[in-house]
C-alpha positions as CSV (number, residue, x, y, z in Angstrom):
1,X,100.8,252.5,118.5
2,X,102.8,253.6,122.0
3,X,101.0,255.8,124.5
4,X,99.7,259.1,123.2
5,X,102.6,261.9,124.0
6,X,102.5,265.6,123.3
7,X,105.7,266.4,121.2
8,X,106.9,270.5,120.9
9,X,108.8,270.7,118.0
10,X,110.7,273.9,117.7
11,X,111.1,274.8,114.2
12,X,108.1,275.0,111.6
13,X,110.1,274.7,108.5
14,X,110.0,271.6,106.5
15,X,111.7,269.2,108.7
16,X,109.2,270.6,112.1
17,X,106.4,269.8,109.8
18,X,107.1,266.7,108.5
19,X,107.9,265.7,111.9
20,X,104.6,266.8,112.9
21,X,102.8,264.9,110.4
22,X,104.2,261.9,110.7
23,X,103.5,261.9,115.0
24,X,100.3,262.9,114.5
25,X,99.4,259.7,111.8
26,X,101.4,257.9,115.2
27,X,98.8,259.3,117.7
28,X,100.5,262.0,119.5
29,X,99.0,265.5,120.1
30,X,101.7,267.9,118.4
31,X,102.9,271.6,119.6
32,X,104.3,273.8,116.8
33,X,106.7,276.2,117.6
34,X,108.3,279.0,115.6
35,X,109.5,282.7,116.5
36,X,108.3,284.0,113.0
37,X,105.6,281.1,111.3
38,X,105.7,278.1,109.0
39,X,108.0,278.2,106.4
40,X,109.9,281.6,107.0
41,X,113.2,280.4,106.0
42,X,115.2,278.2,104.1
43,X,111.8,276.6,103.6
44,X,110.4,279.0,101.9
45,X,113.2,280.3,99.8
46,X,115.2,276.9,98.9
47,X,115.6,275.9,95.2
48,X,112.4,274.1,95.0
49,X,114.0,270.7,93.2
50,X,113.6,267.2,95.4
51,X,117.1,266.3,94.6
52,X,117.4,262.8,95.3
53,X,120.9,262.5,93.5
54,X,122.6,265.4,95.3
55,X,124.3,263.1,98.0
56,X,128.2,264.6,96.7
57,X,129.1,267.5,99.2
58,X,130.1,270.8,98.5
59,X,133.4,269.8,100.4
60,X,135.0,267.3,97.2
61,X,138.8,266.4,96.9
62,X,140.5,269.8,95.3
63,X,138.5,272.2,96.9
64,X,140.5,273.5,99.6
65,X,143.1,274.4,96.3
66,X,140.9,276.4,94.9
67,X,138.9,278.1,97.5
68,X,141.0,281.1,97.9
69,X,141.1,281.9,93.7
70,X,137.2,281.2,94.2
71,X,136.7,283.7,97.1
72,X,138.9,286.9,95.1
73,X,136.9,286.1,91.8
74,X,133.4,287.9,91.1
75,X,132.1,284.8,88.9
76,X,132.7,282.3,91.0
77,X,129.6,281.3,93.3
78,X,131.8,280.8,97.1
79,X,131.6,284.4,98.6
80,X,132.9,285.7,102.2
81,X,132.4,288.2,104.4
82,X,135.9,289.2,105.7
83,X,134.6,290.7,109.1
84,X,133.5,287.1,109.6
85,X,136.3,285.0,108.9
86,X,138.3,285.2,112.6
87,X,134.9,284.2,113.9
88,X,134.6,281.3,111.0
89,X,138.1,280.6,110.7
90,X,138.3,276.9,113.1
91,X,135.1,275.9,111.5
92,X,136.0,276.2,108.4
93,X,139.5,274.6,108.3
94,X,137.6,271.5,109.3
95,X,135.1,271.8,107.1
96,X,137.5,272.3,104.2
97,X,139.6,269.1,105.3
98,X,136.4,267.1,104.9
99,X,136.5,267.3,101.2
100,X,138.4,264.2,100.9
101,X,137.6,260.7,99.3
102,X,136.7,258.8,102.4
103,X,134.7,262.0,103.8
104,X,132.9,262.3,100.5
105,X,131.9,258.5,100.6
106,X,131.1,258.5,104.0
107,X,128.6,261.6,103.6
108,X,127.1,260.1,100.5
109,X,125.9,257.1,101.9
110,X,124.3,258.6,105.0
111,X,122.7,261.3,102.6
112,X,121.3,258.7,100.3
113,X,119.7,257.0,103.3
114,X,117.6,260.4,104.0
115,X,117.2,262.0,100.5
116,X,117.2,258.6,98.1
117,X,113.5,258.5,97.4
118,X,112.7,262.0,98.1
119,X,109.8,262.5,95.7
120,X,107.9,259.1,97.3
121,X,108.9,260.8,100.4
122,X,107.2,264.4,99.8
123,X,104.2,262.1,97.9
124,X,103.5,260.1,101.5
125,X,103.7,263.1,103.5
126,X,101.6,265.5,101.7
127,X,99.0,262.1,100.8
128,X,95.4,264.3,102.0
129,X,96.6,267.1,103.5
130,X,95.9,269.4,100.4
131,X,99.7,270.0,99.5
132,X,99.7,267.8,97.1
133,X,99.1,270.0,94.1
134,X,102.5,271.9,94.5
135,X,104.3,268.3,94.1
136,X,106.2,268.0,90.6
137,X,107.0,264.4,89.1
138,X,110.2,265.7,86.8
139,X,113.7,264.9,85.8
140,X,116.7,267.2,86.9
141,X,119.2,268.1,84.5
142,X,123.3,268.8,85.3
143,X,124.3,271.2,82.9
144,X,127.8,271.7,81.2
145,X,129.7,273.6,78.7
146,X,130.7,270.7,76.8
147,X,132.1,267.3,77.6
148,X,135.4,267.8,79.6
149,X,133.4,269.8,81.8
150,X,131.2,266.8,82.4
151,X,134.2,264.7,83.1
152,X,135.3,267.3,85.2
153,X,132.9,266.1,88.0
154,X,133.3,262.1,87.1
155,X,134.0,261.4,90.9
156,X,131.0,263.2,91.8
157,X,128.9,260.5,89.0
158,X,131.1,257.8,89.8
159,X,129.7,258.4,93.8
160,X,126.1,258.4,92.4
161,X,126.4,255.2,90.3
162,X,127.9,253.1,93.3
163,X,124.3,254.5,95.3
164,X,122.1,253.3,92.4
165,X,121.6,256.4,90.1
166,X,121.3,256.0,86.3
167,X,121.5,259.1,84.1
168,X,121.3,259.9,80.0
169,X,123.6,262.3,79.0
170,X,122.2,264.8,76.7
171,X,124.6,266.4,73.9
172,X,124.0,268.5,70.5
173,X,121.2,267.6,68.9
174,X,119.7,265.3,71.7
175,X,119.9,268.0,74.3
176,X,118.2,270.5,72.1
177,X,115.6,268.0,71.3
178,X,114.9,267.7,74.7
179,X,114.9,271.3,75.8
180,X,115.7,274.2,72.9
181,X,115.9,276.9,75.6
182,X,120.1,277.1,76.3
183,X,122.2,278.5,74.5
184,X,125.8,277.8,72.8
185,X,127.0,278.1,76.2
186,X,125.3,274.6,77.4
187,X,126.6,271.6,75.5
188,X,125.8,268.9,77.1
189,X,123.3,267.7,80.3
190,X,123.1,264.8,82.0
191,X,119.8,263.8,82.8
192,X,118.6,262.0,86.1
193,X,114.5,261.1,86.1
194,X,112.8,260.4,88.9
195,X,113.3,263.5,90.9
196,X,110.8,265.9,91.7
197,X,109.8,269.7,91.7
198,X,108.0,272.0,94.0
199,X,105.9,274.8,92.2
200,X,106.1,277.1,95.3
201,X,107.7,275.9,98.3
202,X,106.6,278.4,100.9
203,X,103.2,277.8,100.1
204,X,104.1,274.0,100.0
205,X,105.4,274.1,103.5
206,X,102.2,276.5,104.9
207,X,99.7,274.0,103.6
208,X,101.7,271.5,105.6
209,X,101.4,273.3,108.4
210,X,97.9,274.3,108.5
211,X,96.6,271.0,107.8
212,X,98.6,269.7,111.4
213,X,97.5,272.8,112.6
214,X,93.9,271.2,111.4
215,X,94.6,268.0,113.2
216,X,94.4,269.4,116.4
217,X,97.9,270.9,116.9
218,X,98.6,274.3,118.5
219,X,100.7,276.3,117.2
220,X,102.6,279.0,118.9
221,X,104.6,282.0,117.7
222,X,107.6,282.4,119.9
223,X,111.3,282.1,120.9
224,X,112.1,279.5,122.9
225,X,115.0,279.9,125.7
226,X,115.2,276.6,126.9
227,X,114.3,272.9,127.6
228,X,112.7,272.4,130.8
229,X,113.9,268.9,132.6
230,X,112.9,267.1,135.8
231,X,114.1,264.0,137.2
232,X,116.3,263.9,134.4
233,X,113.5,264.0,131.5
234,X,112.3,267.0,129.3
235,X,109.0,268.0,130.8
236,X,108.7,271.2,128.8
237,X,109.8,273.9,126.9
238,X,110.4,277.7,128.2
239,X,109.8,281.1,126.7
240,X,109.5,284.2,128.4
241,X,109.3,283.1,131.9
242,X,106.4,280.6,130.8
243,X,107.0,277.1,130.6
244,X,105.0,274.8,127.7
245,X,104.0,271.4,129.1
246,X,105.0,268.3,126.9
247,X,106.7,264.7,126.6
248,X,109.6,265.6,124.0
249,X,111.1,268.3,122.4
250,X,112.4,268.4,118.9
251,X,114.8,270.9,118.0
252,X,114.4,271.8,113.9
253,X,115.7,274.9,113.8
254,X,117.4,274.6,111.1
255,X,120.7,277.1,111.0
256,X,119.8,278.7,114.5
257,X,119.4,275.4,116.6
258,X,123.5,275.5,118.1
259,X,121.9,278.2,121.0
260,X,119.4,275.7,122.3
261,X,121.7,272.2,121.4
262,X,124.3,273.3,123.5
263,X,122.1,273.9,126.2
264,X,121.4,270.3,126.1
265,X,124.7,269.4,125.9
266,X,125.8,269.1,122.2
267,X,128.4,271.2,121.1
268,X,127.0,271.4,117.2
269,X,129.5,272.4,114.9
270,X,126.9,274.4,112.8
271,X,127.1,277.4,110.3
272,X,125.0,279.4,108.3
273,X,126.0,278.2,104.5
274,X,124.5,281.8,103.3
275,X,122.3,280.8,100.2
276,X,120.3,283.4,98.0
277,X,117.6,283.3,95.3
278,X,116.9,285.7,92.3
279,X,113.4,284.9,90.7
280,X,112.7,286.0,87.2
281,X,108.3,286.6,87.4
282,X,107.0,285.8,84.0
283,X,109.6,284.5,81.8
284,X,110.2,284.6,78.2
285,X,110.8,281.2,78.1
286,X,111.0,278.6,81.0
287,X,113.1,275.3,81.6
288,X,111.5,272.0,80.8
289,X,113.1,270.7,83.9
290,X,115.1,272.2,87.0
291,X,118.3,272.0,86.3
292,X,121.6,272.6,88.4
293,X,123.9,274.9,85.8
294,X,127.4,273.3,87.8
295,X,129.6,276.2,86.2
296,X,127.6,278.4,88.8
297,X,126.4,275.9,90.9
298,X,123.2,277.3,90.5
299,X,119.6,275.9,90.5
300,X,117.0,277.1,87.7
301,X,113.7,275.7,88.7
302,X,110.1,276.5,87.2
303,X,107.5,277.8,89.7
304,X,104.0,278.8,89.7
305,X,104.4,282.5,87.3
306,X,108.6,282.0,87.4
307,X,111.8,281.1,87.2
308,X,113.9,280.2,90.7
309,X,117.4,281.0,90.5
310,X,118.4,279.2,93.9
311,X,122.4,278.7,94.8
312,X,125.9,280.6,95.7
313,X,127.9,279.3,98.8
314,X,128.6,282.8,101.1
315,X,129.7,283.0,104.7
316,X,129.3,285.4,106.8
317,X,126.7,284.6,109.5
318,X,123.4,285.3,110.6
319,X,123.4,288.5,111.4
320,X,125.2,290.2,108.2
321,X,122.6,291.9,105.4
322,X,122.4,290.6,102.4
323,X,125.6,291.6,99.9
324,X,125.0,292.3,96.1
325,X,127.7,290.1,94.1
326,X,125.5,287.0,94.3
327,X,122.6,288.8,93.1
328,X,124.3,289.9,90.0
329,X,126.1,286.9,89.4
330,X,122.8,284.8,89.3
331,X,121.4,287.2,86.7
332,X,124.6,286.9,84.5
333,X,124.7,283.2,84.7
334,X,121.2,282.6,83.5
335,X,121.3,285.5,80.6
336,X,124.7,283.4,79.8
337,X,122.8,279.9,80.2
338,X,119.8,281.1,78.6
339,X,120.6,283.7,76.0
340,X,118.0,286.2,75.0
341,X,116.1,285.5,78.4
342,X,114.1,288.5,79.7
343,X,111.2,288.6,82.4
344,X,108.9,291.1,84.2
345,X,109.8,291.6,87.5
346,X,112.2,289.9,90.1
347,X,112.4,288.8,93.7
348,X,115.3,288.6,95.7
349,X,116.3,286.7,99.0
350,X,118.8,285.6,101.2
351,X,118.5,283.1,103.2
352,X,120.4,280.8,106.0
353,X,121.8,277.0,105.4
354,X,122.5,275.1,108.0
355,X,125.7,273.4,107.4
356,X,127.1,270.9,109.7
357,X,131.7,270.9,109.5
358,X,131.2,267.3,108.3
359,X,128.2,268.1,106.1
360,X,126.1,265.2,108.0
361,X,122.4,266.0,109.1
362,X,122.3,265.4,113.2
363,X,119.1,263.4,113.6
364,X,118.0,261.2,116.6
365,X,117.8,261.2,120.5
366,X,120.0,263.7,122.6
367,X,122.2,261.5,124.5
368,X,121.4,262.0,128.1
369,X,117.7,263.8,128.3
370,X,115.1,261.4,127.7
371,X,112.8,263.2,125.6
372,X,114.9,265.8,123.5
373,X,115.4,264.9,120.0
374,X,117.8,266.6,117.2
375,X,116.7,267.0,113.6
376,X,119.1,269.7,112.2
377,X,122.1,270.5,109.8
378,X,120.8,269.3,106.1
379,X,122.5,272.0,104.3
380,X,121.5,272.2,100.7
381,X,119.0,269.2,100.8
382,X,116.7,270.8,103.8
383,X,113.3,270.3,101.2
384,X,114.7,267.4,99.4
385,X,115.2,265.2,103.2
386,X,112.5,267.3,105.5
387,X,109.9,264.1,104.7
388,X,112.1,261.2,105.6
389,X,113.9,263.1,108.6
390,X,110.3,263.5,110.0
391,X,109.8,260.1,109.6
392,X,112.5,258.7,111.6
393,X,111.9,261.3,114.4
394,X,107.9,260.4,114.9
395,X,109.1,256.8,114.7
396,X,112.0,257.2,117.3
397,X,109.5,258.9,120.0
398,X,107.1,256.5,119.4
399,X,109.3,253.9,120.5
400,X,109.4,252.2,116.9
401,X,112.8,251.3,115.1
402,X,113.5,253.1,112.0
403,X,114.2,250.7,108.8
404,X,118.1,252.5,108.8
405,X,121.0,253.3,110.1
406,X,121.0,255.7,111.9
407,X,124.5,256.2,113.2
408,X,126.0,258.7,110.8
409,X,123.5,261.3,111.7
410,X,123.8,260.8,115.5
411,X,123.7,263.8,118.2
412,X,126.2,261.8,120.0
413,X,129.2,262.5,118.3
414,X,128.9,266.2,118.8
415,X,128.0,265.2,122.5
416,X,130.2,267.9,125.4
């Protein structure tokens, strides 16, 4: 073990807390920082499904054809808010031009390195810390109308082969064998085992947090302005006028961390992938299995007392309310996928993704600043990577050498 270090990490969603896990096992006294509390965010409202197999990007060859028709049609799940787009314009040309082969590839393999073995990953890190019970041993299902639909997406299954996956595919009879629930409108699934669930993910990610916080960590509620250096090290962190003594500084602040990168020097390339969630409380009938319905690229996940509807791609920013079309488009997708389907109550949300332009995590040192450490931009796998990004960090400032490659993910290519 190196010399004990105290570590703030900003951020106390599931990538601070893993972090802070995984350091204190190494030794190191931890300080948890958030403006709001553990888990307020994507954390807390995410799909709930450790999706080790979703490694393909949103960004695929043929999507920059069909991104306008998607944006001026109601059933489609990619939404805009036009105020935004001068603002989002640069950003998202290059983002759009990464949907091609290579980029695809390239982004798989780095992702696979992070999410692969993400229900191992979530099983180490909760291992005695009380969170275990939310953790879900399941398959996750790909849902389709019928078969050319299925071979629709054959370069997204022919990416997941050459990384190892193995699916059944489910049709007719076997598919309603396996799960009667969906309707004429669902003919065939292709089933992936091994994945995981969580049953409530906010809750998942609190019990993470208080059991560091149990450890010995602080943890504070605040904003922080800055990293404090000296001699040309990070010696603390600032907010309000007071400064917070420590080693390192992590920055996991998930779709708000460009501010305080770039006052380190990285000029992240970072936007908020706008995702929401409908949940249905007490179900008619529930899912064997999450599944991804790819028509609506939309998550159906069974939780403690509901159903997660988790998915829709909108831009528009932080600061823009919630809009109403991917509310209502949820809802009709699932009474479509699951005919019949009624339910008590619901819960809505909106939440903030934090999509990197070449849909690559940034995770390692800050080139530089001795001390200040990146672990943002995971997009739509935030739960399904949070353990093994942790990982890597607490083994980086502990002066150990992670067992991967870490050059895809590294701050330095977005360096000023």
């Amino acid at each position: 073990m190196s010399a004990q270090k105290t570590i703030a990490i900003i951020g106390a969603g599931i990538v601070g807390v893993s972090t802070a896990i995984w350091l204190q096992r190494d030794g190191h006294k931890v300080i948890l920082i958030d403006r709001e509390g553990p888990a307020a965010g994507a954390s807390h409202g995410n799909g709930g499904v450790l999706a080790s197999c979703s490694i393909v990007p949103v960004t695929v060859p043929g999507l920059l054809a069909k991104a306008p028709r998607m944006l001026f049609s109601p059933n489609q799940p990619l939404f805009l808010k036009w105020g935004y787009l001068p603002r989002l314009a640069p950003w998202l040309v290059t983002y759009l031009r990464h949907g091609s082969e290579i980029s695809v590839r390239r982004r798989a393999a780095a992702l696979n390195g992070i999410i692969g073995d993400s229900l191992a990953d979530h099983q180490a890190l909760a291992e005695g810390t009380g969170a275990e019970r939310w953790i879900v041993p399941s398959d996750y299902l790909f849902l389709y109308k019928d078969r050319a639909a299925y071979e629709g997406d054959a370069f997204g299954w022919s990416i997941r082969k050459e990384h190892g996956f193995e699916w059944e595919v489910l049709e007719g009879r076997t598919l309603k064998d396996y799960d009667p629930v969906f309707g004429p409108e669902i003919g065939l699934a292709a089933r992936c085992g091994g994945h995981g669930r969580i049953t409530d993910p906010g809750e998942y990610v609190k019990a993470l947090a208080g059991f560091v916080q149990s450890q010995g960590a602080d943890f504070i509620r605040v904003e922080i302005d800055d990293i404090v250096r000296e001699g040309g090290a990070v010696t603390g962190v600032r907010a309000g006028g007071q400064t917070i003594v420590c080693d390192a500084a992590v920055i996991a602040t998930g779709a708000w961390s460009k501010k305080l990168a770039g006052k380190l020097g990285l000029k992240a390339p970072i936007e908020s992938e706008r995702g929401y969630h409908l949940e249905l409380w007490e179900p008619s009938v529930m899912p064997r299995s999450p599944v991804m319905i790819a028509s609506g690229k939309f998550v159906a996940t069974p939780m403690e007392g509901r159903l997660r509807l988790a998915g829709i791609v909108e831009f528009g920013g932080l600061d823009a309310p919630a809009s109403r079309a991917p509310f209502a488009l949820l809802e009709r997708n699932i009474r479509a996928a699951i005919p019949g389907i009624s339910w008590k109550s619901t819960v809505e949300w909106m939440g903030h993704r934090p999509s990197m332009v070449d849909s690559i995590p940034v995770i390692g040192a800050i080139p530089g600043l001795p001390g200040a450490f990146a672990a943002f931009g995971h997009d739509h796998v935030g739960l399904t990577g949070g353990p093994k990004t942790g990982r890597i960090l607490a083994q980086l400032i502990s002066g150990k050498k992670p067992n991967i490659d870490l050059s895809p993910y590294s701050p330095a290519r977005f360096a000023a």
